[in-house]
C-alpha positions in Angstrom: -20.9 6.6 -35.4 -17.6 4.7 -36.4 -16.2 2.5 -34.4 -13.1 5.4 -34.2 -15.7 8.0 -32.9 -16.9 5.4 -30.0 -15.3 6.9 -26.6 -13.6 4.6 -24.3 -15.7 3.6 -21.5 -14.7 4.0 -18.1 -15.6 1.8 -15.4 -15.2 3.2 -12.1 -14.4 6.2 -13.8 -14.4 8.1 -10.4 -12.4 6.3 -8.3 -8.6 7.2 -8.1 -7.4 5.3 -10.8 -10.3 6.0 -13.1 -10.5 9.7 -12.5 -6.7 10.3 -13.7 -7.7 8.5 -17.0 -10.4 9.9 -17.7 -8.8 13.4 -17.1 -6.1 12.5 -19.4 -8.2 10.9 -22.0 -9.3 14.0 -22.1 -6.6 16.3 -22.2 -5.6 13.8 -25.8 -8.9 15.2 -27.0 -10.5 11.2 -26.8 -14.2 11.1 -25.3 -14.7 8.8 -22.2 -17.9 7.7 -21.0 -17.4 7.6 -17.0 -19.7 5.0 -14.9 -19.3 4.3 -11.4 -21.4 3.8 -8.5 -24.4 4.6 -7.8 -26.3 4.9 -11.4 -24.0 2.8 -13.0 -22.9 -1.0 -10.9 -20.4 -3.6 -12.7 -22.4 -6.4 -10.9 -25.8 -5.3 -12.9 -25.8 -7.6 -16.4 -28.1 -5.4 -18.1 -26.2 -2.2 -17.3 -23.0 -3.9 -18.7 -24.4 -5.7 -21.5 -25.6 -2.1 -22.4 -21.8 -0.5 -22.0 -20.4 -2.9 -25.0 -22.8 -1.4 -27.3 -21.3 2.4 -26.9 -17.8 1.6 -26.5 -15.4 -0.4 -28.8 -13.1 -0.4 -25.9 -13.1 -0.7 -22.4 -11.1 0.8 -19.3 -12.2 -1.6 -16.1 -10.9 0.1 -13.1 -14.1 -0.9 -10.9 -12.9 -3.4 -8.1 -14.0 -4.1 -4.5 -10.8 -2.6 -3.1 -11.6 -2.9 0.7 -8.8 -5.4 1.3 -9.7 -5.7 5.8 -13.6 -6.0 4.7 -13.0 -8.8 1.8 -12.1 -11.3 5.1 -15.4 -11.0 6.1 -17.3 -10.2 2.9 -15.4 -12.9 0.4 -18.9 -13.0 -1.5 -19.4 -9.6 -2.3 -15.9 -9.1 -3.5 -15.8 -12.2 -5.2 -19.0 -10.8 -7.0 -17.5 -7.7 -7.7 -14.1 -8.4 -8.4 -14.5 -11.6 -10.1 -17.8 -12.7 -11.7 -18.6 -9.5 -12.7 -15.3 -9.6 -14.9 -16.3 -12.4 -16.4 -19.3 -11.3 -17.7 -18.0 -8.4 -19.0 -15.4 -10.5 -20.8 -18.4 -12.6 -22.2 -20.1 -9.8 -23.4 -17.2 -8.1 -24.8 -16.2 -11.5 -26.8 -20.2 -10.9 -28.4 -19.8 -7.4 -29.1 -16.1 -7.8 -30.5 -15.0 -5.4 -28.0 -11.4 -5.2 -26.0 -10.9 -5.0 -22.2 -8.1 -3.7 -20.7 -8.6 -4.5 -16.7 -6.9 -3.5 -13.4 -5.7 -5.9 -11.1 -2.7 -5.6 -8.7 0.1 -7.1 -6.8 -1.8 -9.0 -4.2 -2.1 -12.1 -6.5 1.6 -13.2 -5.2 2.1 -14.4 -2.0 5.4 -12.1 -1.5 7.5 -15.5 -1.0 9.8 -14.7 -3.7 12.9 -13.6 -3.1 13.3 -11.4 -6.9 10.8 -8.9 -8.3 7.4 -10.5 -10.1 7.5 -11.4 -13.8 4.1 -12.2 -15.4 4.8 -15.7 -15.9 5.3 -16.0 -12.0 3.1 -18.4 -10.5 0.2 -16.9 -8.6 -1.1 -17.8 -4.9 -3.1 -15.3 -3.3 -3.0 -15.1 0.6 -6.1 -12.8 1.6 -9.6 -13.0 -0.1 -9.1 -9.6 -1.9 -6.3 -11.2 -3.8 -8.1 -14.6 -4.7 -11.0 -12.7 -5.7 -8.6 -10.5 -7.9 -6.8 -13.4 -9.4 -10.0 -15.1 -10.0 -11.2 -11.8 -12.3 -8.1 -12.3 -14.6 -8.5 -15.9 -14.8 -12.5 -15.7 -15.6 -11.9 -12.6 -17.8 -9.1 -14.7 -19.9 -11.2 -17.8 -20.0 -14.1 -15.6 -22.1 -11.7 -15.3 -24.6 -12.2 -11.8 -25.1 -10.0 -9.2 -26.7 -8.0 -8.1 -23.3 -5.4 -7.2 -21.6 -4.8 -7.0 -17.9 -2.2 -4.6 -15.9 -1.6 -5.0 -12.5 -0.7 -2.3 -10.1 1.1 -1.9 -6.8 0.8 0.4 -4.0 -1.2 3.1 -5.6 -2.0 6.3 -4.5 -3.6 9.2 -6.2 -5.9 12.7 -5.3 -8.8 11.4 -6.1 -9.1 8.4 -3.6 -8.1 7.4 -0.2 -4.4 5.7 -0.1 -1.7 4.7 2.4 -0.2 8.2 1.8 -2.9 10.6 2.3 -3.7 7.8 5.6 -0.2 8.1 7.3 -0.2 12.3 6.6 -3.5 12.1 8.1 -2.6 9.5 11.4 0.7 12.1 12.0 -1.6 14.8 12.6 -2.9 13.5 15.5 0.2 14.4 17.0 0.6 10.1 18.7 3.6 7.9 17.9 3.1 6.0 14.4 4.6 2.6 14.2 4.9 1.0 10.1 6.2 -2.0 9.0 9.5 -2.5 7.1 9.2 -5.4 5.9 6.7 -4.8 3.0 8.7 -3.9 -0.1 7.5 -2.5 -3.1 6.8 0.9 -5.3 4.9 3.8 -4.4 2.9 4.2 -7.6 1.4 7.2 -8.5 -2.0 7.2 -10.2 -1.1 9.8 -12.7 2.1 7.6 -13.9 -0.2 4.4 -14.2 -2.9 6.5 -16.4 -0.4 7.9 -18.4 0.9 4.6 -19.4 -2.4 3.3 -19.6 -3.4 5.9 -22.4 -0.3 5.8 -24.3 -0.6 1.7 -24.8 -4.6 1.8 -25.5 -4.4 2.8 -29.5 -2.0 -0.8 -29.8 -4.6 -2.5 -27.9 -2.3 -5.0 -26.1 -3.0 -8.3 -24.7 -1.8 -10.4 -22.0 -0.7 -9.6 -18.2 1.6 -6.5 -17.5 3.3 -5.4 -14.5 3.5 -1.8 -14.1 4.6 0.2 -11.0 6.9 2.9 -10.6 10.7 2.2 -10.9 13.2 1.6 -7.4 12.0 -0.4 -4.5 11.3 0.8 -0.9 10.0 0.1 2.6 6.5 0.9 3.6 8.5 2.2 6.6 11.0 3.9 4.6 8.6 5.2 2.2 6.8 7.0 5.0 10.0 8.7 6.1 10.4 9.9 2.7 7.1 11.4 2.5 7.7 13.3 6.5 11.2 14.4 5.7 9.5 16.2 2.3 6.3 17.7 4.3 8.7 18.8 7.2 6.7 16.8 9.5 8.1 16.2 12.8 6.7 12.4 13.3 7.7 10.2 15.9 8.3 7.2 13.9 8.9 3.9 14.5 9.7 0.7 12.4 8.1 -2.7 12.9 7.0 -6.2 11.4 3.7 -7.1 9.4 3.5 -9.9 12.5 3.7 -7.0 14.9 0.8 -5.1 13.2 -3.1 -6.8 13.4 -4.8 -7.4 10.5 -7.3 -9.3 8.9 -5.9 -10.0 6.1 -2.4 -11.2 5.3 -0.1 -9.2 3.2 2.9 -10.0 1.0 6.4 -8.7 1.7 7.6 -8.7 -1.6 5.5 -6.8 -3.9 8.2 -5.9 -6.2 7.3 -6.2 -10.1 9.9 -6.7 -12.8 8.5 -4.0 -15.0 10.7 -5.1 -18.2 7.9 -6.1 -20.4 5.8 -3.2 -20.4 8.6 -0.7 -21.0 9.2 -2.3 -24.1 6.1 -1.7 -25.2 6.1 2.3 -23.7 9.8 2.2 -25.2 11.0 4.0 -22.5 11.8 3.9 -19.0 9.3 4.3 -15.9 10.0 7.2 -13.6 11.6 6.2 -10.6 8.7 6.6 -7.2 10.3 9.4 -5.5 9.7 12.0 -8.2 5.8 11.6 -9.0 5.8 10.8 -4.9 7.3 14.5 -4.5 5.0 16.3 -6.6 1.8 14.7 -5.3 2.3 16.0 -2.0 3.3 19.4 -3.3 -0.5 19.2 -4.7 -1.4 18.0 -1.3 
């Protein structure tokens, strides 16, 4: 077998992210192996070391994505999300293999008062995101063929999301309260693997942003997404500091989105189109 006839690998294949690329992989005709829990597990050397040697490239979608839990379990996700991304990085350096890897908006503390470039300085202000950030750093350090694209507010059929969440909390008929002052892009799945597959035969490397074009409210976004469903909701606004949590979120999880659309040469789709036709499938 060529190293043209290898398939791309996909880990965390099920999951939502890695279920829409697989599905379109396969629609373009390209073979992807899909691992995920339980038979195949990222944190398992011998499992990964045995990945690099079927696939010239490799899709890492697997992350511990439990953002609450990671305040209490920092050494599990740092595990999952970080060392193991290192090794694979290590191992992909020995088998000349490239990486691209998933890793998201929660790197940025949300201070900044402009959407994120690349270059932005990184500060993490809940485990999930150090562990994240961690990842990229350790998976950069190995020197490996990679690139790494980090996503915001994702939400797709395959998984659960803040979308399919808030539909599910309205139907219990009680008063929903969400926060407006969490900005960002709702960012469907689908879009992200599209982009995903058309930039994988340049193999790219370095840190994109990619998210769906416009900005909007968590707050406002879930009045978009009633007002669609024809969902009578009594909904109310309010702050992150009026909602508990565990772990700290960033306000402003905005990306500037310029240097990927360069390399897609053309523009993103703004969020309220893909947003529409995902609950239509809903």
């Amino acid at each position: 077998m060529t190293d043209a006839d290898k398939p791309i690998v996909v880990l965390g294949g099920r999951g939502m992210l890695g279920t829409d690329i697989a599905g379109m992989l396969g629609q373009k005709g390209i073979q992807a192996q899909v691992l995920d829990l339980p038979e195949f597990d990222i944190t398992d050397d011998k499992q990964l070391r045995e990945v690099l040697t079927s696939g010239e490239t490799v899709i890492n979608c697997a992350s511990y994505t439990n953002v609450e839990k990671a305040e209490s379990e920092p050494q599990l996700a740092y595990k999952v999300n970080a060392e193991a991304v290192g090794r694979l990085g290590e191992f992909a350096k020995a088998a000349g293999a490239y990486v691209l890897h998933i890793s998201t908006d929660f790197v940025f503390d949300g201070t900044s008062q402009r959407p994120y470039l690349e270059t932005d300085q990184t500060n993490p202000i809940n485990a999930y995101g150090r562990t994240k950030l961690a990842g990229e750093q350790l998976l950069t350090e190995s020197r490996c063929r990679c690139c790494i694209i980090r996503l915001e507010w994702t939400y797709g059929l395959a998984g659960n999301n803040f979308v399919k969440k808030l539909i599910e909390a309205a139907k219990s008929g009680n008063a929903l309260r969400v926060v407006d002052d969490q900005i960002g892009s709702p960012t469907a799945t689908v879009e992200a693997a599209g982009a995903i597959c058309k930039l994988l035969p340049n193999l790219p490397e370095g840190i994109f942003h990619f998210a769906a074009s416009g900005y909007v409210s968590r707050y406002e976004t879930a009045r978009f997404i009633f007002d669609r469903l024809g969902m009578s909701v009594n909904l109310a606004s309010c702050r992150s500091s009026d909602y508990p949590s565990a772990a700290a979120r960033p306000l402003n999880s905005r990306f500037n989105r310029r240097k990927i659309e360069a390399l897609l040469g053309e523009p993103i789709k703004p969020w309220k189109g893909p947003l529409e036709q995902f609950l239509e499938q809903l």
